[in-house]
PyMOL Python script that loads the backbone (N, CA, C, O; Angstrom):
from pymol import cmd

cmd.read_pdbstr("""\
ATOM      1  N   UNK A   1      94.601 -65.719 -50.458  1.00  0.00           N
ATOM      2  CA  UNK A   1      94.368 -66.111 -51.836  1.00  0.00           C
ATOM      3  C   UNK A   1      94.371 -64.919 -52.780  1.00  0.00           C
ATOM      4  O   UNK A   1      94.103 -65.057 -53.974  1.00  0.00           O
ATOM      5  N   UNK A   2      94.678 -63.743 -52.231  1.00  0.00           N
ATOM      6  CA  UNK A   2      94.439 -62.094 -53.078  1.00  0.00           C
ATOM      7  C   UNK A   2      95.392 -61.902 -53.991  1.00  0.00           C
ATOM      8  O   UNK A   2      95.299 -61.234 -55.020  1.00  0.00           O
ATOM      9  N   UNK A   3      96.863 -62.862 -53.354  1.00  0.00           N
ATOM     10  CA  UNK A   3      97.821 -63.050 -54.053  1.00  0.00           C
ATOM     11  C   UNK A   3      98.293 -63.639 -55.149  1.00  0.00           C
ATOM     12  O   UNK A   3      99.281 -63.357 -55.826  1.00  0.00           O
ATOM     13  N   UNK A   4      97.154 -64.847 -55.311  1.00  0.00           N
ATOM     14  CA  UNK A   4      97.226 -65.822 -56.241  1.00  0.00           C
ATOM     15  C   UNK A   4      95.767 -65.634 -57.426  1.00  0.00           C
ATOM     16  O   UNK A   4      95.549 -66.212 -58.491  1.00  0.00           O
ATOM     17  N   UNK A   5      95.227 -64.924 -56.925  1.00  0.00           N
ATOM     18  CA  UNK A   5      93.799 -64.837 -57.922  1.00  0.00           C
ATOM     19  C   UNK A   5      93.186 -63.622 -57.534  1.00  0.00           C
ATOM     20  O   UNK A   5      92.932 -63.405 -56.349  1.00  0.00           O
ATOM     21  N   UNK A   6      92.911 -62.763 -58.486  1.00  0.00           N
ATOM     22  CA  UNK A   6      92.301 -61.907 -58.810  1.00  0.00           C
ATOM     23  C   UNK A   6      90.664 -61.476 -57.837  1.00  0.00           C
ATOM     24  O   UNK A   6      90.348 -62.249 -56.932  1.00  0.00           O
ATOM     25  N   UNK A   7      89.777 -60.273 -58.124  1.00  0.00           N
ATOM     26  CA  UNK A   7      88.681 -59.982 -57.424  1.00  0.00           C
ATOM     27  C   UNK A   7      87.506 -60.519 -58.383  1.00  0.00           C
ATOM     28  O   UNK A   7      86.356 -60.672 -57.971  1.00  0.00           O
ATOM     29  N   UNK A   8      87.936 -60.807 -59.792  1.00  0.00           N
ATOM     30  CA  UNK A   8      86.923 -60.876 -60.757  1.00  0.00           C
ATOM     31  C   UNK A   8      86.428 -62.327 -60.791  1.00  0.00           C
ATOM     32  O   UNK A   8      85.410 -62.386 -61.480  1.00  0.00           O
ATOM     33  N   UNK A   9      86.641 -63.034 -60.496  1.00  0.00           N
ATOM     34  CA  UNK A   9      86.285 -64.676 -60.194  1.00  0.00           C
ATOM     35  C   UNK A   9      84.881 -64.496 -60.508  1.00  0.00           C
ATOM     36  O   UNK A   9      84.484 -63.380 -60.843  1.00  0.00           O
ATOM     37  N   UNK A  10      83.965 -65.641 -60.421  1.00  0.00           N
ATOM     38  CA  UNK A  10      82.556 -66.052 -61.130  1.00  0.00           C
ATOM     39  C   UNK A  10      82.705 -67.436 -60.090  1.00  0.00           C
ATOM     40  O   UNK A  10      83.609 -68.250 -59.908  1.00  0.00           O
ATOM     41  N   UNK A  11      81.376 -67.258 -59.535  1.00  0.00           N
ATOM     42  CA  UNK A  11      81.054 -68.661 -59.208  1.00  0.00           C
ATOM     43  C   UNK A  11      81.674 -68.719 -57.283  1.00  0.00           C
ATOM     44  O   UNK A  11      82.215 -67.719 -56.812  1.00  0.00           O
ATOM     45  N   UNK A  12      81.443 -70.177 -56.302  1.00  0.00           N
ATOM     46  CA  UNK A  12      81.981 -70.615 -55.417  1.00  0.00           C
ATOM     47  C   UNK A  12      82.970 -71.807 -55.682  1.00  0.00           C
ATOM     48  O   UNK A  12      82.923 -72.749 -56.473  1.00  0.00           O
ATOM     49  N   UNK A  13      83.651 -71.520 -54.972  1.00  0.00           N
ATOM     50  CA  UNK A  13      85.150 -72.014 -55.443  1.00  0.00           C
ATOM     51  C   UNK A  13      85.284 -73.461 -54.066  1.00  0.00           C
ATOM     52  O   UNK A  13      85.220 -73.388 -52.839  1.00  0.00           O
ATOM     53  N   UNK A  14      85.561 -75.110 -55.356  1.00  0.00           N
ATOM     54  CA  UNK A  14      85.059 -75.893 -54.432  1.00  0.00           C
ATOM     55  C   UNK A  14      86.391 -76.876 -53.809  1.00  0.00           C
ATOM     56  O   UNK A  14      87.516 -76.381 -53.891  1.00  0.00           O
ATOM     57  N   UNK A  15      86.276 -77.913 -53.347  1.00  0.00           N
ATOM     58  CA  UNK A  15      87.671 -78.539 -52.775  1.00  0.00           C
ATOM     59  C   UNK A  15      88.687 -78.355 -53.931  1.00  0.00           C
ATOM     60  O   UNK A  15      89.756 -77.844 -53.596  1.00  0.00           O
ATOM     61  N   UNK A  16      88.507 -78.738 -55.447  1.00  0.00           N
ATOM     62  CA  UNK A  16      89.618 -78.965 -56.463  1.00  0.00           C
ATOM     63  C   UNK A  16      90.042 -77.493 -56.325  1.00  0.00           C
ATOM     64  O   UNK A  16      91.257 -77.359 -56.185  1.00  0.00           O
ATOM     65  N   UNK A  17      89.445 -76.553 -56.331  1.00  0.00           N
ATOM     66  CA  UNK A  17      89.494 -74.749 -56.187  1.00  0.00           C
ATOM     67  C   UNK A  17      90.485 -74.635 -55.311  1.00  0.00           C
ATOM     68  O   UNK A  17      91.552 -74.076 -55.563  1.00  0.00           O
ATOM     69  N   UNK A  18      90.223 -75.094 -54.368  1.00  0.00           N
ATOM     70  CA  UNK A  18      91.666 -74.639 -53.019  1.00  0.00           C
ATOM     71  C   UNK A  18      92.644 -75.236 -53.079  1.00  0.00           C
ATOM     72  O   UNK A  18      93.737 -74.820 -52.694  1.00  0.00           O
ATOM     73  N   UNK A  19      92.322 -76.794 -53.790  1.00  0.00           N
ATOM     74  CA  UNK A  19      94.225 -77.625 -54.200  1.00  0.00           C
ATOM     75  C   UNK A  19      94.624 -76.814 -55.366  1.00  0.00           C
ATOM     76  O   UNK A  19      95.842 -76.682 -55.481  1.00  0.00           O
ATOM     77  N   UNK A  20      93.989 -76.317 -56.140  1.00  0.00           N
ATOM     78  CA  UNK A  20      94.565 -75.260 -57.121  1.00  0.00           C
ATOM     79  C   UNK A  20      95.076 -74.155 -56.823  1.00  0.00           C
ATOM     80  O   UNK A  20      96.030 -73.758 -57.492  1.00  0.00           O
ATOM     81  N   UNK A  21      94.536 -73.320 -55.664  1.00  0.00           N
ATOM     82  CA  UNK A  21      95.327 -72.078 -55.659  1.00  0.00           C
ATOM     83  C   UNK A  21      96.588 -72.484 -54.451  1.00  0.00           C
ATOM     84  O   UNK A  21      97.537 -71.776 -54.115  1.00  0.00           O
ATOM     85  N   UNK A  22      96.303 -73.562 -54.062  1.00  0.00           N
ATOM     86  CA  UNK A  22      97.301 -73.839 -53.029  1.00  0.00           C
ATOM     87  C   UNK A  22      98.530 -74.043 -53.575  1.00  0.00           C
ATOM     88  O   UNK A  22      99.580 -73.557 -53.155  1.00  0.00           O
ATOM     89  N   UNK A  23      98.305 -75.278 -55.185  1.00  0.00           N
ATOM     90  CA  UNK A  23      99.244 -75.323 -55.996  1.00  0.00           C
ATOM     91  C   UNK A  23      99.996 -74.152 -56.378  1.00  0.00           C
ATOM     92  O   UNK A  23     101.209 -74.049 -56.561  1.00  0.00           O
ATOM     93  N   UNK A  24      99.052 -73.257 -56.472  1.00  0.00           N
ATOM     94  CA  UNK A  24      99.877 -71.962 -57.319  1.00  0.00           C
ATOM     95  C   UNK A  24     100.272 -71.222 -56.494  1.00  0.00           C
ATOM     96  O   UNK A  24     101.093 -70.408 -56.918  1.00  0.00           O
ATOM     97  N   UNK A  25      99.983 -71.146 -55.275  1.00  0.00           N
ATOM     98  CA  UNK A  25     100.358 -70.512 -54.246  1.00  0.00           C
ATOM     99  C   UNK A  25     101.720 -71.018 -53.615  1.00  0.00           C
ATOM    100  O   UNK A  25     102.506 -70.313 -52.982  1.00  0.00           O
ATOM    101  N   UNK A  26     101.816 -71.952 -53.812  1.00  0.00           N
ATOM    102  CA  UNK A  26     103.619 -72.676 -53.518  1.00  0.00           C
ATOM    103  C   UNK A  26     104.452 -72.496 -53.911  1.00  0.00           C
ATOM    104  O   UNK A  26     105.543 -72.488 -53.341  1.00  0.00           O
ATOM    105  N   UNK A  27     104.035 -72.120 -55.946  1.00  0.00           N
ATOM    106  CA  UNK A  27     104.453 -72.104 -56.910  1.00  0.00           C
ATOM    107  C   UNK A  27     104.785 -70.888 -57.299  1.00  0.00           C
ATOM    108  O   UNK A  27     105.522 -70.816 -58.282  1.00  0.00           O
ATOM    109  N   UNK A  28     104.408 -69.833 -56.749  1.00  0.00           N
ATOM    110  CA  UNK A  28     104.445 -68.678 -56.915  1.00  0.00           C
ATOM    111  C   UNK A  28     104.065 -68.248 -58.543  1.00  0.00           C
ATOM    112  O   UNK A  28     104.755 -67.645 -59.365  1.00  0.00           O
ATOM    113  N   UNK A  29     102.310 -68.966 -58.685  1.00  0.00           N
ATOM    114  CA  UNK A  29     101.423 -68.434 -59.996  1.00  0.00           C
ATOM    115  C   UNK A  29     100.924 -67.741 -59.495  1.00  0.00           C
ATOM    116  O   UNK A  29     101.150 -67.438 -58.324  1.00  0.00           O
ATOM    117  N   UNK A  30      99.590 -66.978 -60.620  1.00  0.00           N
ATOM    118  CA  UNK A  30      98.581 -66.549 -60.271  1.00  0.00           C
ATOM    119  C   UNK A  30      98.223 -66.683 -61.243  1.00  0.00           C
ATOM    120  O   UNK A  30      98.818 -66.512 -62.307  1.00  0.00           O
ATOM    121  N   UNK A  31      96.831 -67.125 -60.986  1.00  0.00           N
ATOM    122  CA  UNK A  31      95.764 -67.884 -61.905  1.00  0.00           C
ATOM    123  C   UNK A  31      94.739 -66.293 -62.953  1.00  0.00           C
ATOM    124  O   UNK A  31      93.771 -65.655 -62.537  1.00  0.00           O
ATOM    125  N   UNK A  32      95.318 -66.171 -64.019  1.00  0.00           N
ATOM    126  CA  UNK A  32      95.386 -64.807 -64.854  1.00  0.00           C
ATOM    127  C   UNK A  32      93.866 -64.450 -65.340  1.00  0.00           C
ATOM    128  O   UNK A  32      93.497 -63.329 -65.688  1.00  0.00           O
ATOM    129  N   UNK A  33      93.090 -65.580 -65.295  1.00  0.00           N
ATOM    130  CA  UNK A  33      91.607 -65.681 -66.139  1.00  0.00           C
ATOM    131  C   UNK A  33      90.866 -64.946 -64.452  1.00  0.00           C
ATOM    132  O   UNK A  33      89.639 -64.845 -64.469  1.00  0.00           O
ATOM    133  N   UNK A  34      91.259 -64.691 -63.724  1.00  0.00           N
ATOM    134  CA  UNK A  34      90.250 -63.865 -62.521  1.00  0.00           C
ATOM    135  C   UNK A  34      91.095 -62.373 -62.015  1.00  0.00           C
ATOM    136  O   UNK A  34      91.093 -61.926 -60.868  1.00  0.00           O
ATOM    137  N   UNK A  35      91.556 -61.975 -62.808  1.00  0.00           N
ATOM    138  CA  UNK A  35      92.582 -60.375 -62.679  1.00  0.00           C
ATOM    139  C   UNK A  35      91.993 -59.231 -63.754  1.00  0.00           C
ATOM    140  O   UNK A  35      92.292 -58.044 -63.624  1.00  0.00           O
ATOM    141  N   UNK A  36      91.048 -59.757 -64.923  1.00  0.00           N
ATOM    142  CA  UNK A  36      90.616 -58.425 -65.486  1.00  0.00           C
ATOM    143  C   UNK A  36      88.984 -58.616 -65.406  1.00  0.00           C
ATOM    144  O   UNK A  36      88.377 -59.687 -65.413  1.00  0.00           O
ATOM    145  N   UNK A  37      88.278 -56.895 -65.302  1.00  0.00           N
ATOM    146  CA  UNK A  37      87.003 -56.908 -64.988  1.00  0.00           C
ATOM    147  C   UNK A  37      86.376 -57.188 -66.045  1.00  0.00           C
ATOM    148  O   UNK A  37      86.577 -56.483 -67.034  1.00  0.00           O
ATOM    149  N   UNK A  38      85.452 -58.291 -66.112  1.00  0.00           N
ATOM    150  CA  UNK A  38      84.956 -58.433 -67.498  1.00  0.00           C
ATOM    151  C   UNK A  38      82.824 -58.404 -66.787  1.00  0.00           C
ATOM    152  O   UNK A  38      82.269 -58.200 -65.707  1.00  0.00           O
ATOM    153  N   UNK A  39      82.451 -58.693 -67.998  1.00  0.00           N
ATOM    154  CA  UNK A  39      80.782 -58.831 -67.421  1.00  0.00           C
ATOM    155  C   UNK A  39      80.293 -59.750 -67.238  1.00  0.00           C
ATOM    156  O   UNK A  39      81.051 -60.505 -67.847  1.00  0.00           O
ATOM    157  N   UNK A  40      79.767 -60.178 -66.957  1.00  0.00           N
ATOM    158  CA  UNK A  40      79.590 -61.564 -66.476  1.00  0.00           C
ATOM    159  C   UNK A  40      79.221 -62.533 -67.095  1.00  0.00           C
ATOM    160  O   UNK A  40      79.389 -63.647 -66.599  1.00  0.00           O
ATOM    161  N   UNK A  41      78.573 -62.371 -68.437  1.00  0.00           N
ATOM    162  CA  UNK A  41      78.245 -63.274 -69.181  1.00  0.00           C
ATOM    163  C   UNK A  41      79.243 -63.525 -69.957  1.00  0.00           C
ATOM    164  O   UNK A  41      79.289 -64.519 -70.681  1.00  0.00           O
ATOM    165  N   UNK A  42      80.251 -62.540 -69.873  1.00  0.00           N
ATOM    166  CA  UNK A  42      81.735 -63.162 -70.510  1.00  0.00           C
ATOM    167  C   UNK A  42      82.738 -64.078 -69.463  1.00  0.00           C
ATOM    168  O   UNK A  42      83.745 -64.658 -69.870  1.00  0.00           O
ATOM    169  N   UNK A  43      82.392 -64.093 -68.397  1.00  0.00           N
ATOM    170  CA  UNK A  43      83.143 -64.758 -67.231  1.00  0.00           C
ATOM    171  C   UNK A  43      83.239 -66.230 -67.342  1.00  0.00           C
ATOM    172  O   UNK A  43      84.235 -66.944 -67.223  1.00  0.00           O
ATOM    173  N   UNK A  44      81.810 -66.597 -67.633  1.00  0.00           N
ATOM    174  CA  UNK A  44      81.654 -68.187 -67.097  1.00  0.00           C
ATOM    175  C   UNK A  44      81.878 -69.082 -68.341  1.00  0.00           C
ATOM    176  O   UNK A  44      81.135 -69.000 -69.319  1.00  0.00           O
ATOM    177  N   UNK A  45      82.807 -69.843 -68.283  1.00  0.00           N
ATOM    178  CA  UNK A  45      83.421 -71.095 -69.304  1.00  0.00           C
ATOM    179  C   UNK A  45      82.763 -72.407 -69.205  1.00  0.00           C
ATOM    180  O   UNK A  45      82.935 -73.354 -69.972  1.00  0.00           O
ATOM    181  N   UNK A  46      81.940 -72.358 -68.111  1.00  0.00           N
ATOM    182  CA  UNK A  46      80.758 -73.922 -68.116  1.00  0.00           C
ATOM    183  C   UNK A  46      79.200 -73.378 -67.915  1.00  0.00           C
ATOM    184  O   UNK A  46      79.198 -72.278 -67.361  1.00  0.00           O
ATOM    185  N   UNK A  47      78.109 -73.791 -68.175  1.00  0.00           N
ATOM    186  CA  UNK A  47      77.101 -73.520 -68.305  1.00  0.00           C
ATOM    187  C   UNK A  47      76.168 -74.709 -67.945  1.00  0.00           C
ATOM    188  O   UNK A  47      75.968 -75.462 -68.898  1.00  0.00           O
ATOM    189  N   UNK A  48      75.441 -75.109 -66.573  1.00  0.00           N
ATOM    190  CA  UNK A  48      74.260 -76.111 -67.089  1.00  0.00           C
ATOM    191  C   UNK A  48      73.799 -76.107 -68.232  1.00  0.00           C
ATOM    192  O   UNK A  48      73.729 -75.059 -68.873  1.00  0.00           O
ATOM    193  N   UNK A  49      73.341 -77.430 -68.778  1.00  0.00           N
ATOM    194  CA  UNK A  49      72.656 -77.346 -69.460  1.00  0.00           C
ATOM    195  C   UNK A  49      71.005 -76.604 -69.402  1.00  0.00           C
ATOM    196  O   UNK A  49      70.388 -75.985 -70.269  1.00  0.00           O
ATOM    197  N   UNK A  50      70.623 -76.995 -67.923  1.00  0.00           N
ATOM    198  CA  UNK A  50      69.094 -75.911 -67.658  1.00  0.00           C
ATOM    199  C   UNK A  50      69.474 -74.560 -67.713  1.00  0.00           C
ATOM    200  O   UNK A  50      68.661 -73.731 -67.304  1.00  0.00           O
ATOM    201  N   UNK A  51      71.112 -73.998 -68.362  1.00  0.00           N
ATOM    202  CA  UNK A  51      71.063 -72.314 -68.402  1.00  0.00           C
ATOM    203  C   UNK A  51      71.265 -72.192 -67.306  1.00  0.00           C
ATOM    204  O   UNK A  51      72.162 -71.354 -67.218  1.00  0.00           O
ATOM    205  N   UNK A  52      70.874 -72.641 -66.007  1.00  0.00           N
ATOM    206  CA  UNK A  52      70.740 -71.575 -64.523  1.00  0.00           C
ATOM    207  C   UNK A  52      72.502 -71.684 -63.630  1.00  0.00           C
ATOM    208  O   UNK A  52      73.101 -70.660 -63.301  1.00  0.00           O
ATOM    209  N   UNK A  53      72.980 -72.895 -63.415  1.00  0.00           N
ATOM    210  CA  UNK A  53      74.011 -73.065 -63.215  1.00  0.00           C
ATOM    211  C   UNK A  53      75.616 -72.352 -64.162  1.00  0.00           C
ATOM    212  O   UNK A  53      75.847 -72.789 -65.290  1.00  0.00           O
ATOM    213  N   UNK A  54      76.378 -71.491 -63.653  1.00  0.00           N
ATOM    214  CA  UNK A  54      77.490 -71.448 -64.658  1.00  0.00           C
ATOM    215  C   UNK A  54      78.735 -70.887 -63.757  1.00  0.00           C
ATOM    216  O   UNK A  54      78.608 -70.408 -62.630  1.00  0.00           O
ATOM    217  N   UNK A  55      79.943 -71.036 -64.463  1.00  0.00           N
ATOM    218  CA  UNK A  55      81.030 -71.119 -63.488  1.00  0.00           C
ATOM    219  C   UNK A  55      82.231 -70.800 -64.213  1.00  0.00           C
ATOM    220  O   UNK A  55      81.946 -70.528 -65.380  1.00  0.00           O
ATOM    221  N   UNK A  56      83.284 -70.739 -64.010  1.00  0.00           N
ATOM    222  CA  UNK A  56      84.684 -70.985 -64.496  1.00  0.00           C
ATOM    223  C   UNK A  56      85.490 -71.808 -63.803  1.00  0.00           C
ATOM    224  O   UNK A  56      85.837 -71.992 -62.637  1.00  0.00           O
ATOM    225  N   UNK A  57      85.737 -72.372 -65.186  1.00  0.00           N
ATOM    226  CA  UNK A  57      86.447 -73.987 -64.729  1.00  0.00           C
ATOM    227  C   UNK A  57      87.479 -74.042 -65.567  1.00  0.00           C
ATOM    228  O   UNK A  57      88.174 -75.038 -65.364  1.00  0.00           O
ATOM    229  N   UNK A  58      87.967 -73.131 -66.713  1.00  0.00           N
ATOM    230  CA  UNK A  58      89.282 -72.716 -67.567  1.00  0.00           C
ATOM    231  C   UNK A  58      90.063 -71.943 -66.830  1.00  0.00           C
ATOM    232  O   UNK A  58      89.739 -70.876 -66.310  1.00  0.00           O
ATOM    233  N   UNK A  59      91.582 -72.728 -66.760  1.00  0.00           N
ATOM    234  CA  UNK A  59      92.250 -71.056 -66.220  1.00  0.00           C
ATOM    235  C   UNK A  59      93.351 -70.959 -66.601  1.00  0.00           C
ATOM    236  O   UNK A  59      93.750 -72.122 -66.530  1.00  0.00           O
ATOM    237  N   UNK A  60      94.145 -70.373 -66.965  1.00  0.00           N
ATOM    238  CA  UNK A  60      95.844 -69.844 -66.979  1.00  0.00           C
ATOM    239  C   UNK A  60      96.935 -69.776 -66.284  1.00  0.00           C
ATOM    240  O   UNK A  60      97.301 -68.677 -66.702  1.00  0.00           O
ATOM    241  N   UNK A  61      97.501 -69.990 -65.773  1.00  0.00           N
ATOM    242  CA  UNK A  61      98.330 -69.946 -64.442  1.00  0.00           C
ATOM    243  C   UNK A  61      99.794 -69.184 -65.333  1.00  0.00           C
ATOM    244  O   UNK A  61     100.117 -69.621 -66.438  1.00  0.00           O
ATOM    245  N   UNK A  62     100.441 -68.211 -64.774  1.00  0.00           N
ATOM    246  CA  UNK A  62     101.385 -67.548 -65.370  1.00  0.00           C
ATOM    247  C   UNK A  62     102.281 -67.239 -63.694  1.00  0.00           C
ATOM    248  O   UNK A  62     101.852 -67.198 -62.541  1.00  0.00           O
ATOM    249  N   UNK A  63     103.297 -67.115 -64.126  1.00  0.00           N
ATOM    250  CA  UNK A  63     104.628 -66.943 -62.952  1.00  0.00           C
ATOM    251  C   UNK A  63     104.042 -65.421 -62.167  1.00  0.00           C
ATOM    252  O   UNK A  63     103.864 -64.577 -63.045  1.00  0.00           O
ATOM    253  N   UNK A  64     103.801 -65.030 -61.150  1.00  0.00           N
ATOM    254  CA  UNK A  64     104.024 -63.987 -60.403  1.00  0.00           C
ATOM    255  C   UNK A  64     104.948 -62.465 -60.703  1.00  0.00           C
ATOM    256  O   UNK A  64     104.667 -61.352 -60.260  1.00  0.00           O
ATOM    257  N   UNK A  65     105.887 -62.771 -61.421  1.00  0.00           N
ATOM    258  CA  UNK A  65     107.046 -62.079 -61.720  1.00  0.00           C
ATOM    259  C   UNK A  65     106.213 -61.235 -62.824  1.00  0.00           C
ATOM    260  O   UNK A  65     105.900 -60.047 -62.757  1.00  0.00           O
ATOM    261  N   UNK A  66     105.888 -62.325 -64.042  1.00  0.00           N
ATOM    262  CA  UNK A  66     105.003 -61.175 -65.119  1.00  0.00           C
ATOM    263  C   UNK A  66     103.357 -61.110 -64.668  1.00  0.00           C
ATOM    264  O   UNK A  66     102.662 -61.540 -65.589  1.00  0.00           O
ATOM    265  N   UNK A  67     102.749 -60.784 -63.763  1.00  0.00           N
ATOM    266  CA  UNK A  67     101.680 -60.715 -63.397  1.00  0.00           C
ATOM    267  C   UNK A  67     101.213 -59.019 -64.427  1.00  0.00           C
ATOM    268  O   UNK A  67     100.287 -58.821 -65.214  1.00  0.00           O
ATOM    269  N   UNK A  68     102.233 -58.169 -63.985  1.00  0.00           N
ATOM    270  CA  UNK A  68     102.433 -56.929 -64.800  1.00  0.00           C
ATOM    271  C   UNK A  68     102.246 -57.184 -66.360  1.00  0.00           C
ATOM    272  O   UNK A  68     101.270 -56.675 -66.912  1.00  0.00           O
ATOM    273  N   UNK A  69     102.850 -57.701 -66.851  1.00  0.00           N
ATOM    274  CA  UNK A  69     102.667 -57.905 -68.342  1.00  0.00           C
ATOM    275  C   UNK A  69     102.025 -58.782 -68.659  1.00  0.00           C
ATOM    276  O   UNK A  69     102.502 -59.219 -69.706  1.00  0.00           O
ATOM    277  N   UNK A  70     100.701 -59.648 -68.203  1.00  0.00           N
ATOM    278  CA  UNK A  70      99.710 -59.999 -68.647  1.00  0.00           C
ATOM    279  C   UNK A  70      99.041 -58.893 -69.027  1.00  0.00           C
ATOM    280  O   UNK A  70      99.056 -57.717 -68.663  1.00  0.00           O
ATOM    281  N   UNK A  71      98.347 -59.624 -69.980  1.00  0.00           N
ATOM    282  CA  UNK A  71      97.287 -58.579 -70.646  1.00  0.00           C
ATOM    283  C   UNK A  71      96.074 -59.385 -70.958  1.00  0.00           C
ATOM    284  O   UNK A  71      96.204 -60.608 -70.915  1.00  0.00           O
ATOM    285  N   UNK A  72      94.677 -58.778 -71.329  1.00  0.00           N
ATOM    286  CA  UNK A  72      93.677 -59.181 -71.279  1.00  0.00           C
ATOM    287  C   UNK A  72      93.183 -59.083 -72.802  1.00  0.00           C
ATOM    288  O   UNK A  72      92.056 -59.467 -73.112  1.00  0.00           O
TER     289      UNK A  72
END
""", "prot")
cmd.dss("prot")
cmd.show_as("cartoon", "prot")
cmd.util.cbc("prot")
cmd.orient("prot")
């Protein structure tokens, strides 16, 4: 999966998580929102409402080829 998504990810990654990178992994994407180091309170795109729970559940998918010319 090193191929298709980044080290910076947020969160455990659940069944819909693995038909997604599997998708992109066929497809030859990579999912662009987990490739730059950010802090963590900038990471997560869902939030419980009790605050304690949060995750990323937005993502980008861009061709392999320009993985290089993404930018953050």
């Amino acid at each position: 999966m090193r191929g298709v998504m980044g080290t910076q990810g947020l969160g455990k990654m659940n069944e819909n998580g693995e038909r997604f990178t599997d998708l992109c992994s066929l497809n030859q994407l990579v999912i662009g929102g987990s490739i730059f180091p950010h802090k963590r309170i900038h990471k997560a795109t869902w939030r419980s409402p009790d605050n304690v729970t949060e995750n990323q559940i937005d993502h980008v998918c861009i061709n392999q080829k320009f993985r290089r010319s993404w930018q953050d």
